[in-house]
BATOR-481640 format. One record per residue: residue in one letter; x, y, z of N, C-alpha, C in turn. Coordinates in Angstrom, 1 decimal, always signed. Example, Ala and Ser with C-alpha at 12.3 -4.5 7.8 and 13.67 -1.06 7.14 Angstrom:
<rs>
("A"; (+13.2; -5.7; +7.8); (+12.3; -4.5; +7.8); (+13.2; -3.3; +7.8))
("S"; (+12.8; -2.2; +7.1); (+13.7; -1.1; +7.1); (+12.9; +0.0; +7.9))
</rs>
This chain:
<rs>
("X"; (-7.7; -0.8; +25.6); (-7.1; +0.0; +24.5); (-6.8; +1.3; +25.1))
("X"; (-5.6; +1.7; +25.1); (-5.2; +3.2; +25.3); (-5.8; +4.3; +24.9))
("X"; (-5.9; +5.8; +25.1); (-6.5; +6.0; +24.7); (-5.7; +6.9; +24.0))
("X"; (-4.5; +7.0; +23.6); (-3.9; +7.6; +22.5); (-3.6; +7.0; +21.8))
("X"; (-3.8; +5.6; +21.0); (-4.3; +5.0; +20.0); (-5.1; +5.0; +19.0))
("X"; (-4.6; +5.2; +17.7); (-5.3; +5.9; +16.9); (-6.9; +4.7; +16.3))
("X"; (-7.9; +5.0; +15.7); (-8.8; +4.0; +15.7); (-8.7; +3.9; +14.2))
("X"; (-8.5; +2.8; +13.8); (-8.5; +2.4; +12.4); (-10.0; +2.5; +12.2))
("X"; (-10.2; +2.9; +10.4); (-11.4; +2.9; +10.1); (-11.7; +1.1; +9.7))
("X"; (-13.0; +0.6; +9.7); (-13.6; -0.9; +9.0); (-12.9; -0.7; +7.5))
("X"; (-12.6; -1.5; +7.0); (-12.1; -2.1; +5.8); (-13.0; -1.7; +5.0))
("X"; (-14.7; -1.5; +5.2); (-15.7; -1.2; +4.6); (-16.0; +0.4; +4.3))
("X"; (-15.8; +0.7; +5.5); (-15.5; +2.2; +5.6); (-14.5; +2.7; +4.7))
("X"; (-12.9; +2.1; +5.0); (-12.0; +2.7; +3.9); (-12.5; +2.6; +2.3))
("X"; (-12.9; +1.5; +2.2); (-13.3; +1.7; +0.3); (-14.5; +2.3; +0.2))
("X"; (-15.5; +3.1; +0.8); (-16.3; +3.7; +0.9); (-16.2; +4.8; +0.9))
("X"; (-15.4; +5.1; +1.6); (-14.7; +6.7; +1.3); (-13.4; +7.0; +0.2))
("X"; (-13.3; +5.9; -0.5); (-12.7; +5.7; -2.1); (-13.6; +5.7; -2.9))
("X"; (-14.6; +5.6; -2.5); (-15.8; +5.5; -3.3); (-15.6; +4.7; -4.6))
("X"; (-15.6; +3.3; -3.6); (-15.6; +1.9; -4.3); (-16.8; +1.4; -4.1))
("X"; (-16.8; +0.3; -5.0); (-18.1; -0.7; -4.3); (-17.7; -1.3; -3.5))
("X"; (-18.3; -1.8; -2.1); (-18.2; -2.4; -1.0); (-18.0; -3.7; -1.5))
("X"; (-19.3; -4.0; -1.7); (-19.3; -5.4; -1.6); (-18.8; -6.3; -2.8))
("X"; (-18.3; -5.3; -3.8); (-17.5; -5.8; -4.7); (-16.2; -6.0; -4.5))
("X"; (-15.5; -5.1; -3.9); (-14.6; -5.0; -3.7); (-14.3; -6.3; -2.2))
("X"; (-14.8; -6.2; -1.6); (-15.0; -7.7; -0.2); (-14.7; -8.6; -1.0))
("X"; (-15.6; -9.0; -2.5); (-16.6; -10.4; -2.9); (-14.9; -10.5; -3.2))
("X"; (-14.0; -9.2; -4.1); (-12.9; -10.1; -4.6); (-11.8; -10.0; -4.1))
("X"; (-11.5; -9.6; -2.6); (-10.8; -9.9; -1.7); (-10.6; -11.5; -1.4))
("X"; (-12.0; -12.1; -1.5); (-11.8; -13.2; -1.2); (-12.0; -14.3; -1.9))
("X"; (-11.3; -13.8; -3.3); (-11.2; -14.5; -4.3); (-9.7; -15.2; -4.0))
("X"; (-9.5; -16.5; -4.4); (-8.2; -17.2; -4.5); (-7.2; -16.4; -4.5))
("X"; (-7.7; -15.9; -6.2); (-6.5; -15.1; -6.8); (-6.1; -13.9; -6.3))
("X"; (-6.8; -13.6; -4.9); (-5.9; -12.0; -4.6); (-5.2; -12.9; -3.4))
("X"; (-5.5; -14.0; -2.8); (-4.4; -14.0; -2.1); (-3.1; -14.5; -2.3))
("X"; (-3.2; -15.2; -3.8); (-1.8; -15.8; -4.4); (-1.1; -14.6; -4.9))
("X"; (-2.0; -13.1; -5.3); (-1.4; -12.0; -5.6); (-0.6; -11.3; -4.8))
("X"; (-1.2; -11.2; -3.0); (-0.6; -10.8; -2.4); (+0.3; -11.2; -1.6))
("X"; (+0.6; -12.9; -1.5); (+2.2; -13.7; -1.6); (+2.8; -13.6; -2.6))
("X"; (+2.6; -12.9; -4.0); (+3.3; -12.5; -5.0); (+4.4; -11.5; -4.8))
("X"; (+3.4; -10.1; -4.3); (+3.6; -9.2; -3.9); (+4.4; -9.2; -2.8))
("X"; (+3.9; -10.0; -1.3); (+4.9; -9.9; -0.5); (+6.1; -10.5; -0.3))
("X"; (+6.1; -11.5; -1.5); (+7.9; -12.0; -1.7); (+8.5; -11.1; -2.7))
("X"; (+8.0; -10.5; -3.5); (+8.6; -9.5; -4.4); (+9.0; -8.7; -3.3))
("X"; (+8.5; -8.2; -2.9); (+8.9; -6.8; -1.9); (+9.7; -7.7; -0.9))
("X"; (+10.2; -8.5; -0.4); (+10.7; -8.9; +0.6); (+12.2; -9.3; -0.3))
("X"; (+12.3; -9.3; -1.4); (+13.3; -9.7; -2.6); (+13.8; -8.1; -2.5))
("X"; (+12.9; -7.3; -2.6); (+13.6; -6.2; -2.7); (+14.1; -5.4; -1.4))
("X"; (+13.8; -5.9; -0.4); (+14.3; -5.9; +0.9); (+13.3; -4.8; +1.3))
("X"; (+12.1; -4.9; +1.7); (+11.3; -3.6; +2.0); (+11.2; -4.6; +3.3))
("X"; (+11.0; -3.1; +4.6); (+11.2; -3.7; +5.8); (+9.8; -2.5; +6.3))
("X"; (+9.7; -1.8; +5.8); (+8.3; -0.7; +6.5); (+7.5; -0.5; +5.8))
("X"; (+6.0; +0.4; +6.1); (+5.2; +0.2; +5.6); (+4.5; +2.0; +6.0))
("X"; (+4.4; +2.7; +4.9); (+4.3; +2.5; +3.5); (+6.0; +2.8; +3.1))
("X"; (+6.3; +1.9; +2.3); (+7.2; +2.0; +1.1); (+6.9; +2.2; -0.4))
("X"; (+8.0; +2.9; -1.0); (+7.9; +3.7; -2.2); (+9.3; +2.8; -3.0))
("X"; (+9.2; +2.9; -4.2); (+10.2; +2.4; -5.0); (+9.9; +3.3; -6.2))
("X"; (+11.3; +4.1; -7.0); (+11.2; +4.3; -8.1); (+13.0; +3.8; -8.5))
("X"; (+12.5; +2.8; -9.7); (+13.6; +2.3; -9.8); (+14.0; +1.6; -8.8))
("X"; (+15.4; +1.6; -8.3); (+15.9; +1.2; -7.5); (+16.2; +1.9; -6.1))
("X"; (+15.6; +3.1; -6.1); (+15.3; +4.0; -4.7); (+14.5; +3.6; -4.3))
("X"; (+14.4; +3.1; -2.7); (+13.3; +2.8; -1.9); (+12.8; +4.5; -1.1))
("X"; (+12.0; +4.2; -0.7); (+11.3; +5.0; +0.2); (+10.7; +4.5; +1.2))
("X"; (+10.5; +4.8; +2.6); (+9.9; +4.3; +3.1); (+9.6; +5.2; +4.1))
("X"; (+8.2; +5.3; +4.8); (+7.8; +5.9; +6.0); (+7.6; +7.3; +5.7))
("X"; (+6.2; +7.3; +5.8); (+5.5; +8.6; +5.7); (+6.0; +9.9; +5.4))
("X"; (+7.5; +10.2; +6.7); (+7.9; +11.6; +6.5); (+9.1; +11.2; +5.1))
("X"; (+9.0; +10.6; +4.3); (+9.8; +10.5; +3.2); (+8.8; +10.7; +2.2))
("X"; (+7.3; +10.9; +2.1); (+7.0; +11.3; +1.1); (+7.2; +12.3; +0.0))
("X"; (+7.9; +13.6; +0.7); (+8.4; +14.6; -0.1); (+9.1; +14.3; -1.0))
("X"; (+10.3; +13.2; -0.6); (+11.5; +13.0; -1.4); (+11.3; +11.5; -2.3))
("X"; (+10.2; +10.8; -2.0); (+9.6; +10.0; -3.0); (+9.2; +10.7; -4.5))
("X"; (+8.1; +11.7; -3.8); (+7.5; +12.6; -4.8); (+8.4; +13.6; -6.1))
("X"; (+9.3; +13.8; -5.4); (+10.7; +14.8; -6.1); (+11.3; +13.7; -6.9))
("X"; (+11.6; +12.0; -6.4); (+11.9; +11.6; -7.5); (+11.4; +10.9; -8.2))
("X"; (+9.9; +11.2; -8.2); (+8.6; +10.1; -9.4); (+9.2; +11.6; -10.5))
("X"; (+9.3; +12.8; -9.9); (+9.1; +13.9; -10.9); (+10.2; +13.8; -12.0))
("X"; (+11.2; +13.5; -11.2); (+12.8; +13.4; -12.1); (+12.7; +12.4; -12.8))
("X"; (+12.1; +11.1; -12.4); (+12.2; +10.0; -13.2); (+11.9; +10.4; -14.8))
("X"; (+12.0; +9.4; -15.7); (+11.2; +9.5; -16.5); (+11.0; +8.5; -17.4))
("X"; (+9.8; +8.0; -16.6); (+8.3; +6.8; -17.0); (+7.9; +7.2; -17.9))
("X"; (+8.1; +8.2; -18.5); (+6.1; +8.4; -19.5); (+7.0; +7.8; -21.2))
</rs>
């Protein structure tokens, strides 16, 4: 491993510093139903043509990739959801 490679945290770690339950949150990871959710999810997204990760959608604007968060955020603000 290089050593300017960033080190991902354990899966356990990330929901732990969400301050989730661990082992709840594992037990229903590996439940059926999240993984038919998340072939739900990634043919939906793949319908909507998302090619990077993280991607944003409001409406029919995508967003994608980190340095576009500003201009995601500007238009959750214009939208109007509520």
């Amino acid at each position: 491993m290089a050593e300017t490679q960033l080190k991902r945290p354990s899966p356990a770690c990330a929901i732990s510093e969400a301050r989730l339950d661990v082992e709840a949150v594992l037990r229903e990871a590996e439940e059926p139903e999240a993984g038919a959710e998340l072939s739900r999810n990634t043919g939906a997204a793949d319908e909507r043509g998302v090619f990077g990760v993280p991607t944003f959608l409001v409406g029919d604007e995508m967003f994608w990739g980190q340095d576009r968060l500003d201009f995601f955020g500007r238009a959750v603000e214009a939208s109007d959801t509520t």
